[in-house]
C-alpha positions, -999 to +999 in steps of 0.1 A: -495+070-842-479+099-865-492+122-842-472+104-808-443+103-828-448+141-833-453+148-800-423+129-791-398+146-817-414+175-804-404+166-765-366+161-778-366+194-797-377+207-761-352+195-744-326+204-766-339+237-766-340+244-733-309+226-718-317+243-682-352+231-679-339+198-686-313+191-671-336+205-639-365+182-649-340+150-656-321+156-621-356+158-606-370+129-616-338+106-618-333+110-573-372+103-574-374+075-596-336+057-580-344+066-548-378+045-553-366+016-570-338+011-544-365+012-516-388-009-532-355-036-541-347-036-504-381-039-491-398-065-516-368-089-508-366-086-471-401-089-466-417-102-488-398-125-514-409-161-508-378-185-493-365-205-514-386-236-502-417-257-516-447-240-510-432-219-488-463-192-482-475-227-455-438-227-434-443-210-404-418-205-371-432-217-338-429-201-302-438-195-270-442-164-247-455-156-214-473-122-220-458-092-201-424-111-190-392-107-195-376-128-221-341-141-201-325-161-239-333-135-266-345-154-298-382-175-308-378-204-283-405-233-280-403-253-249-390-290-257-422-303-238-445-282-259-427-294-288-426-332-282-468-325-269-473-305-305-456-328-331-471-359-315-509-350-320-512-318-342-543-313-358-536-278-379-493-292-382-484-314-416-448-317-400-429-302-375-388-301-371-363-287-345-334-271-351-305-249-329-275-232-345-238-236-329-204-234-341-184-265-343-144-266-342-134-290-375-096-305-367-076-320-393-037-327-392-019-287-395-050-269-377-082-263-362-112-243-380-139-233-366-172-230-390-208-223-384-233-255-389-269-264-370-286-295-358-314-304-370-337-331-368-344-356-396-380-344-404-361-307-412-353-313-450-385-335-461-401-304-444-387-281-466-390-302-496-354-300-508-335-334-519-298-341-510-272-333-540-252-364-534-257-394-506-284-389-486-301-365-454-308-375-418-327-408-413-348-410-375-319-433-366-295-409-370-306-387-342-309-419-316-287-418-287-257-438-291-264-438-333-230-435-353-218-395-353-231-381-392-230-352-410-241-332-439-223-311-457-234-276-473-228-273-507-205-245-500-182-264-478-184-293-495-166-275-527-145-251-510-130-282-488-130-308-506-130-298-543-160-310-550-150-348-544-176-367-559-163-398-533-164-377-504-198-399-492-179-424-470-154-402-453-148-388-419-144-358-411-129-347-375-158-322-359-148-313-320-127-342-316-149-373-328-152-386-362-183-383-384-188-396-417-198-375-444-238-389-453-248-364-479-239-330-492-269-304-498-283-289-528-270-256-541-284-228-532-301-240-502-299-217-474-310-225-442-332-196-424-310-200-393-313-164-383-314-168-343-282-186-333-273-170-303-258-132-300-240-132-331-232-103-354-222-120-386-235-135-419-213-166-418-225-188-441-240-225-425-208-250-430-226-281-419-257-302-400-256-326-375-284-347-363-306-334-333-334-350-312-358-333-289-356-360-260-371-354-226-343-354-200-346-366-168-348-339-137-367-308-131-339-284-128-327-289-171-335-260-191-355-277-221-360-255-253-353-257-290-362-235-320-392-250-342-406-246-380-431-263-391-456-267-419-491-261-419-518-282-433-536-267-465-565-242-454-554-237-417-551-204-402-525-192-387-547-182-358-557-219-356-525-230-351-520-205-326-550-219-305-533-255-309-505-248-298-512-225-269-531-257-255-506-282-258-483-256-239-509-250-213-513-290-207-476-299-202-452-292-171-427-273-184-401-272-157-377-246-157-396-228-183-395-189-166-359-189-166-361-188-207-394-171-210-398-155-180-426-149-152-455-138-173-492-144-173-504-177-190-482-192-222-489-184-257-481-199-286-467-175-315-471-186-350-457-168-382-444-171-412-409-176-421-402-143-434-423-122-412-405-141-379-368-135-397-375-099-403-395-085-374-371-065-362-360-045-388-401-043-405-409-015-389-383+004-400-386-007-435-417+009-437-413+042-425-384+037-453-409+031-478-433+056-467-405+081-469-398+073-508-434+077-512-431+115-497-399+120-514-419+111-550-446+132-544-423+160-534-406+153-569-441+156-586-445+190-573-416+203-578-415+191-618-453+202-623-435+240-610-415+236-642-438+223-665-467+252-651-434+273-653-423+263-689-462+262-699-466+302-691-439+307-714-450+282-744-486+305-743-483+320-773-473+290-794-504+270-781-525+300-790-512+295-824-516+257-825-558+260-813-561+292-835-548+267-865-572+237-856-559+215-827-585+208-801-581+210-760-577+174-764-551+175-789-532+201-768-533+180-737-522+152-753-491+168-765-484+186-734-484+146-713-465+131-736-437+156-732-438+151-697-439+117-699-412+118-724-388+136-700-401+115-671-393+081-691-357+099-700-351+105-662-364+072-652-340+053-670-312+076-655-328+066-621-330+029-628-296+028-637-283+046-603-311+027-586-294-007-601-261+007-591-267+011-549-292-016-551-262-035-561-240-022-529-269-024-505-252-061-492-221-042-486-232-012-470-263-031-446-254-039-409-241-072-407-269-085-388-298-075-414-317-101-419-325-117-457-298-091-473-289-119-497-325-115-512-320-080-521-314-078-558-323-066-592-350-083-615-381-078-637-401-066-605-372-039-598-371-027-635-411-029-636-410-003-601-386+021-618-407+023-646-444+026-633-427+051-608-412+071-640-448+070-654-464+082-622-442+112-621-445+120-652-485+119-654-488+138-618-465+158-627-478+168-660-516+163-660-524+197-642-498+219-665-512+202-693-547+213-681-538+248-675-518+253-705-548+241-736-573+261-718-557+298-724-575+324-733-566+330-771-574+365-780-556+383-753-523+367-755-524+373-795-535+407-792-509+419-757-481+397-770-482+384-731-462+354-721-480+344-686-512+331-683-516+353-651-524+352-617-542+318-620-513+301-628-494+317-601-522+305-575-514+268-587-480+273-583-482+283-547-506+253-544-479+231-553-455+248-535-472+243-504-474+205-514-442+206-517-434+219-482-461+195-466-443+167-473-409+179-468-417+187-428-436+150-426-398+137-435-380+158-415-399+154-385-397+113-390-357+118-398-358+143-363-371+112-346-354+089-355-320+106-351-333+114-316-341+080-311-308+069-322-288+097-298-310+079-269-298+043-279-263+053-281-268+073-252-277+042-228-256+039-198-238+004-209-227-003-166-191-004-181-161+015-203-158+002-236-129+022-248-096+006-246-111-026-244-107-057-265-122-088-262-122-118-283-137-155-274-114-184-273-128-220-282-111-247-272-120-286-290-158-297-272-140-328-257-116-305-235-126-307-195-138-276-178-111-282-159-087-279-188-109-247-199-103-225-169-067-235-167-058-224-202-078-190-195-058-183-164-024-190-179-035-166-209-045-142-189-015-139-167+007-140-199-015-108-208-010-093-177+021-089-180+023-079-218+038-042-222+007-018-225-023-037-209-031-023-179-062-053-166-067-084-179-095-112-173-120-140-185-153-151-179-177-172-196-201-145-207-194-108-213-207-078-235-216-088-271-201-126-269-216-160-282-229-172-247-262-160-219-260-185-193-292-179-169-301-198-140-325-205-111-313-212-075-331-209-041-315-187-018-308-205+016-323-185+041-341-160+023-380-167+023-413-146+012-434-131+037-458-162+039-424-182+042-422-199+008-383-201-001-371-174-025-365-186-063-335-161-079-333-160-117-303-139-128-278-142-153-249-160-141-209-155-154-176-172-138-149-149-140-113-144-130-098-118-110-090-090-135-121-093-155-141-064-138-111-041-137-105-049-172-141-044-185-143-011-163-172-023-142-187+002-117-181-009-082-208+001-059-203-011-026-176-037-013-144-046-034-141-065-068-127-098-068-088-102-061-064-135-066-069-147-031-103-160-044-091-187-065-078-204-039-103-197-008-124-228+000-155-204-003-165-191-034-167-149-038-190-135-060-206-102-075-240-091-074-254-063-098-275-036-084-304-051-099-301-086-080-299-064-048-327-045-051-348-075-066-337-101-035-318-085-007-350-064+007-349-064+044-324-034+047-290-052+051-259-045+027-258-070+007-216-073+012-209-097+033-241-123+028-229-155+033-247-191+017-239-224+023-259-248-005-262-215-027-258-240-058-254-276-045-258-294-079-230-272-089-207-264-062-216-294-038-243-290-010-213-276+013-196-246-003-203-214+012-208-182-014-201-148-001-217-117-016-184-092-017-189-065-038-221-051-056-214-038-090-239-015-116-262-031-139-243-043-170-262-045-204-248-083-219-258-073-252-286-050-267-283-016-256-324-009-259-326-043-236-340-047-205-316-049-170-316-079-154-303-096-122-269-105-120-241-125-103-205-131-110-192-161-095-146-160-089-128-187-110-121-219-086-128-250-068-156-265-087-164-232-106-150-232-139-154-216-169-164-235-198-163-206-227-134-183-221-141-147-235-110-129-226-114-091-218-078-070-219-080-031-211-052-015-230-032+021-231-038+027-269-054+011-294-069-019-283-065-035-320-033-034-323-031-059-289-050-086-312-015-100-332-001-106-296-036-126-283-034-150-314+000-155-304-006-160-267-036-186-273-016-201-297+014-208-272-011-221-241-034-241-266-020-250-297-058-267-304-078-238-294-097-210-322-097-174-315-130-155-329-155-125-327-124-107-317-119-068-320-125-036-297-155-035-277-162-003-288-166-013-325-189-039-311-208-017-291-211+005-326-222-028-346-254-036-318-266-002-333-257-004-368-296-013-379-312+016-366-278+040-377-286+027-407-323+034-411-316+070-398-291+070-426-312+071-450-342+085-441-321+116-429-311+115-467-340+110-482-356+142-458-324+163-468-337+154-506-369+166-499-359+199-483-339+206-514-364+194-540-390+222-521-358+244-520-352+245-552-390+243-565-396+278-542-364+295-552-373+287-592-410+292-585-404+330-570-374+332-596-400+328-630-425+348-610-399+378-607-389+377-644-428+378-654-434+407-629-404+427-638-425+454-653-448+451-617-414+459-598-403+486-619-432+505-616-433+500-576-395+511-574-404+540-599-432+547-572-407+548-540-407+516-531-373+508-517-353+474-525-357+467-493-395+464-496-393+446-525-370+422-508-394+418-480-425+414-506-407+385-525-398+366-494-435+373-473-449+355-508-425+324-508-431+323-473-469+323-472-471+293-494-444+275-474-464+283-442-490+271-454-478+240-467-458+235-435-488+237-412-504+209-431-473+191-436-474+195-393-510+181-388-504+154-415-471+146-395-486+143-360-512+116-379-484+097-392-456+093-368-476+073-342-471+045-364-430+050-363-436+039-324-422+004-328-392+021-345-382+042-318-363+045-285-367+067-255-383+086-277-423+096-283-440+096-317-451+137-307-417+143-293-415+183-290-377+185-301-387+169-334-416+191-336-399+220-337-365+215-351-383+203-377-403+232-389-372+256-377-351+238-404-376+239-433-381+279-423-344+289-425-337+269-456-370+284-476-358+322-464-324+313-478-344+301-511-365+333-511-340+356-507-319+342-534-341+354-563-351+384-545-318+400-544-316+394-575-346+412-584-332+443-568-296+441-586-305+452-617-320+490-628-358+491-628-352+515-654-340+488-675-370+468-668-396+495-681-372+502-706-373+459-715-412+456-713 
């Protein structure tokens, strides 16, 4: 124990000694060991700390899919008749529950709030094996037809509106327009994993739940789906439940079914766990984020076994000393670990602390749509990380010096007063260096990709011009007619028309990055395949008012937008996107001018005639790495109405400052109505790619880390190599050598080892970005820009650190160097 103690003191005296070295070493290890612990606190709690729930590694999500379709309602969707077929004989289920996210509008006496709540069905929280805080949950009679409206309260809500009332059981509370009486309040701290509701972009917390029930409805044309969870029985397989479900799918009619899941070969049921369904769009990035951290650490432990091997040359004489006096190799080694474990320990705690610190801001700098952000913390598993990392560093990094340095030869450092242990010591230094280099290209070439990847996503032809634009969707009480809908949209948008500054103005039920997709499926009179069976169109499907194109900056292909005359007209104009064309207008003819009569007779009446009068370009609804789909939008009249108004304005400046004057508008024309999700569509359009800008982010830092960790470990490396060699260089200029050759000598021996290291760093690279595929767009795993800037990058910057210490070779008088030596 004396002896650890020793070598400790003896660590400190070190590092007092040699404040450089240190401070070198400490910096070194403290952007390894943070950078690791912040990865590690982001990845353990979005994939794989357990929710919050009672045996929660057996809670699974449920879905279908139809392999190789087209998806038309983003989000894990199970049919309601595969539902109501699984929960009513499930062999591998122990209970199943529905839920579906919405936004409800909460009215009291002065104003009109609109919160975020879910329904759910009764079997939900006796699933999840929470208990109610006060009164109770969801009985089966609660989600009857006709039952009494109840809800449940959050714990949240519950205190922030009602003070934590402990009589608030009993009362009634006023949720789009009809009266529900308060039944129970949850638990705190229990969070809902409601992480599909629709196309929204924010983390607003879940206000309430209301009762749901997955009832068959009557007629083949309703669109029956609903979001599942279940939990498994104990020793079922996931795969079993799979095979269950995919049955009970397979032996139902699912009517309507392709317009959610689309036209695909035979259904599939999906089974996973909570955590891996919440988070499988951002896992693949997560771990190229973690496999970056694990480069950037090995870069570190290169780069501070340089210092130690460097430091080590220079401490040659005193461990001649120490073995000529008695101490072993073992003795030596152990002297030389603990000193690098010492400093590794000192930077690791450094690290942990800056770890803690942007661990802590990780919430606040995530997009807003990352899922499970609120499980990202510090605790004993963070602090544990830090601290094996810190070890790990500080044992790779000072095994081999340590090695190197109790095996020197005795007698000929005693006897020439040398300092280096020679050209062996160099060699391992190059080794490292080459390291070093390896993994530096590996992270540049993933960083290359993905920043490629993100230049292609942003890059995606959107079908309209964001810029000027603001949009913002207006909710009016649930118990307000269609009717009632589409008239307060027009007289808003007419007051907008005519505001100073706005140059277009429209609504529409559905538009880029708003809370609704409606798709449907009609039969196109007329139109028949070649054995004469009836066409079937699924497209998207918006009613919009005159103005909206214009003020959306859609792209009008052939024919003419749609005008005011239209609301009137006793047929109904509509749009077609490129994409509906192509897909169902095939025998040659412009589509302008198509006329149907019966187009949607459940919705317009069996006698309206539809004419096709303009084609527009495809318009992305929401994720620019999406798919394009077929499209139509229907003019504003007669039986069409619009039932969500998003209003879209185009304006002359900033579209932001136009949003004081909408709230004031809305306000006038429905004093009852909510204005939200409203801001430019630009800053929108920059939020749908905030996830990937993020994960480039960072692994473009953590790759411009690496490159200066290898930087700086080849600029010192060649620097300590210079002043041991300065007799060597003295002698060659005495010889003729000019600086110029010494220059060039210096920098061809930095840039062997880098080459080197970069042509494994290349073949190591080309193995391990095929597994970054899921993680990109529009972009190959081998892509040849990457491949090259890459290398290019890592080149120029180890020149730069060549020629640093090799100028200053040349400054000084060789003169002076015989003269020193």
């Amino acid at each position: 124990m004396s002896g650890l103690v020793r070598d400790v003191t003896c660590a400190l005296r070190l590092m007092s000694s040699h404040r450089g070295f240190a401070a070198a070493a400490l910096i070194t290890v403290a952007l390894a060991v943070g950078g690791t612990s912040v990865v590690f606190g982001v990845v353990y709690g979005v994939l794989f700390r357990p929710p919050p729930y009672q045996d929660s590694e057996r809670l699974v999500r449920l879905w279908e899919v139809h392999p190789g379709a087209q998806q038309s309602i983003p989000g894990s969707k199970l049919s309601g008749p595969t539902y109501r077929a699984w929960s009513a004989s499930a062999d591998t289920i122990q209970d199943m529950a529905a839920f579906g996210g919405r936004d409800y509008t909460i009215t009291t006496a002065d104003r009109a709030q609109r919160v975020r709540g879910t329904r759910v069905t009764p079997a939900l929280f006796r699933l999840l094996g929470v208990s109610p805080h006060r009164g109770r949950f969801f009985g089966e009679a609660d989600a009857q037809p006709g039952a009494p409206a109840v809800v449940v309260l959050s714990d949240g809500f519950w205190r922030d509106r009602f003070g934590t009332d402990p009589d608030v059981i009993g009362r009634s509370l006023v949720i789009d327009g009809v009266h529900h009486d308060i039944v129970g309040v949850a638990p705190p701290g229990f969070a809902f994993p409601d992480q599909e509701a629709g196309l929204r972009d924010d983390r607003q917390a879940i206000s309430l739940y209301t009762p749901l029930a997955v009832q068959a409805t009557p007629g083949a044309t309703v669109i029956d789906y609903t979001e599942a969870i279940a939990r498994l029985k104990p020793r079922v397989t996931v795969a079993q439940a799979e095979a269950e479900g995919s049955a009970h799918a397979r032996a139902v009619d699912r009517p309507m079914a392709d317009l959610v899941f689309g036209k695909g070969s035979a259904v599939e049921a999906r089974v996973r766990s909570l955590v891996d369904q919440m988070t499988m769009g951002v896992r693949p990035a997560l771990e190229v984020l973690a496999a970056a951290v694990t480069l950037v650490l090995l870069v570190a432990c290169a780069n501070l076994a340089n210092l130690f091997l460097s430091r080590g040359s220079d401490r040659v004489r005193e461990l001649t000393v120490r073995s000529a006096l008695g101490a072993s190799r073992s003795r030596l080694v152990q002297q030389l670990v603990v000193e690098s474990l010492v400093i590794s320990l000192i930077g690791g705690a450094l690290g942990l602390l800056a770890g803690w610190v942007l661990t802590a801001a990780i919430p606040a700098l995530a997009p807003q749509d990352f899922p499970r952000v609120d499980q990202i913390g510090v605790d004993g598993r963070f602090v544990a990380v830090a601290a094996f990392a810190a070890v790990v560093v500080g044992m790779l990094s000072g095994i081999v010096p340590a090695i190197r340095g109790s095996r020197a030869e005795l007698a000929m450092p005693l006897r020439s007063g040398a300092r280096s242990v020679g050209t062996p010591g160099r060699r391992v230094r190059r080794v490292l260096l080459g390291l070093e280099a390896a993994f530096a290209v590996v992270l540049l070439v993933g960083a290359c990709l993905l920043a490629r990847s993100f230049v292609a996503l942003v890059s995606v032809d959107t079908g309209y011009d964001p810029a000027g634009v603001l949009t913002a969707d207006v909710r009016l009480p649930d118990d307000e007619t269609e009717a009632n809908t589409s008239h307060v949209a027009l007289a808003i948008v007419e007051r907008l028309g005519a505001t100073p500054g706005v140059r277009a103005a429209g609504a529409g039920d559905m538009a880029p990055f708003g809370s609704m997709l409606s798709r449907f499926g009609f039969r196109l009179p007329g139109i028949s395949d070649a054995d004469g069976t009836p066409v079937i169109a699924t497209s998207l499907r918006a009613v919009i008012t005159p103005g909206y194109a214009e003020a959306l900056g859609m792209r009008l292909k052939e024919g003419r937008l749609l005008r005011a005359g239209d609301l009137t007209s006793a047929s109904r104009a509509i749009l077609v996107n490129a994409s509906f064309a192509k897909t169902y207008f095939t025998d040659g003819r412009s589509a302008v001018g198509r006329r149907f009569a019966g187009l949607f007779p459940r919705w317009l009446g069996p006698d309206t005639v539809v004419e096709v009068v303009g084609v527009v370009d495809d318009m992305l609804p929401a994720d620019l790495d999406g798919q394009r789909q077929a499209q139509i939008f229907v003019s504003q009249g007669g039986k069409a109405q619009i039932g969500h108004v998003t209003l879209v304005v185009r304006t002359d400046g900033d579209p932001s400052a136009l949003a004081p004057v909408v709230q004031s508008l809305v306000r006038q024309v429905a004093p009852g109505a909510t204005v939200e999700r409203m801001g430019p569509l630009v800053t929108k359009l920059s939020g749908s790619v905030a996830a990937p800008r993020f994960t480039t982010a960072v692994l473009t830092s953590f790759a411009m880390l690496a490159l200066a960790l290898a930087a700086t470990g080849l600029s010192g490396a060649l620097s300590y190599d210079i002043a041991q060699r300065r007799r060597e260089i003295g002698v060659r200029t005495a010889l003729g050598a000019t600086r110029g050759d010494v220059v060039r000598m210096i920098v061809r021996e930095g840039l062997t080892a880098t080459g080197v290291g970069l042509v494994a760093g290349m073949l190591l690279a080309i193995l391990l970005t095929r597994a970054m595929a899921s993680a990109l767009f529009g972009v190959t795993p081998l892509d040849v820009v990457a491949f090259s800037a890459a290398p290019l990058l890592l080149l120029v910057v180890a020149c730069v650190a060549c020629l640093i210490p090799a100028r200053r070779a040349v400054a000084g008088d060789p003169v002076d160097a015989l003269r020193a030596e």
